[in-house]
N, C-alpha and C positions, 0 to 999 in steps of 0.2 A: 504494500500500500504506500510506504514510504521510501524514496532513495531508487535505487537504479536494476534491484533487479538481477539476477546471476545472469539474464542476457548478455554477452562477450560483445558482441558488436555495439550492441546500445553503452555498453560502458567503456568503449571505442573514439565513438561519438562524441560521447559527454566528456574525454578526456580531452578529445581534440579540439574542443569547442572550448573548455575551459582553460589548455595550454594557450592559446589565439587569447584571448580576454586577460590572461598575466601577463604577457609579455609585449604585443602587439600596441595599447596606449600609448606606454614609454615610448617605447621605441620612433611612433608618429611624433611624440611633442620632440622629442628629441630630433627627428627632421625637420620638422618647424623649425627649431631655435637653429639649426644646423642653414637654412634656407636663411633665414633672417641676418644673421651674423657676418655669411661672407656678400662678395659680392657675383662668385662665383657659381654655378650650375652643377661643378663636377661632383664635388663633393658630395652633398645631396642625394643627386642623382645614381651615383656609385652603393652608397649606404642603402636607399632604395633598393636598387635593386639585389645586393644581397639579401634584405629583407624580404622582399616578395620570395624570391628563390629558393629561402630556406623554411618561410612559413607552404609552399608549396610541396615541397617536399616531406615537409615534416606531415603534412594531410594527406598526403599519397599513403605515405610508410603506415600511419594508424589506420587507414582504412584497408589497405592491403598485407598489415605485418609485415614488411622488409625494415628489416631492422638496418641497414647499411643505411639507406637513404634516410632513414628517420635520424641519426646520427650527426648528419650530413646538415639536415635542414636545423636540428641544433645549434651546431655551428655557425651556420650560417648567419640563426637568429641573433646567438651571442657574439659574431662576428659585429653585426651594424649596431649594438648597444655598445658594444666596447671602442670602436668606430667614434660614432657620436659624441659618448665622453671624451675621447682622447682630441677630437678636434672642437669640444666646446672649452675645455681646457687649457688648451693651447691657445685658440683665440682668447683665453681670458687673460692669460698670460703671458702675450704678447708674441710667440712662436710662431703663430700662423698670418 
């Protein structure tokens, strides 16, 4: 009645749905401030698309179990957070 159910796919879903909603927010404001700061496109743009890339992957891997590409899209995610910081950082401190 409550919660998700020994269904494996339905709780597939609901991880994948809820991994996108922890990580996915930041990641946007942090392109915002990343868009705003420089005067540049690349950057941005670059950090995007490993986001996109790895939140794509990472919903391939939970809906099909390949654990390689789920890995992958991981990384990827944590790629453009770490990304982000290191060039809002840098602009704050003068490096970029």
């Amino acid at each position: 009645m409550i919660g998700d159910s020994p269904d494996q796919p339905l709780h597939r879903r609901i991880r994948a749905q809820g991994n996108f909603i922890e990580y996915v927010p930041l990641c946007l404001i942090g392109l915002v401030l990343t868009e705003a700061e420089t005067a540049s496109l690349w950057p941005a743009l670059n950090i995007g698309i490993a986001l996109v890339c790895g939140r794509v992957l990472h919903v391939i891997s939970m809906y099909g179990n390949y654990a390689p590409l789920r890995g992958l899209g991981v990384v990827l995610t944590y790629l453009s957070l770490v990304l982000t910081a290191l060039f809002l950082s840098g602009t704050m401190l003068g490096f970029v």
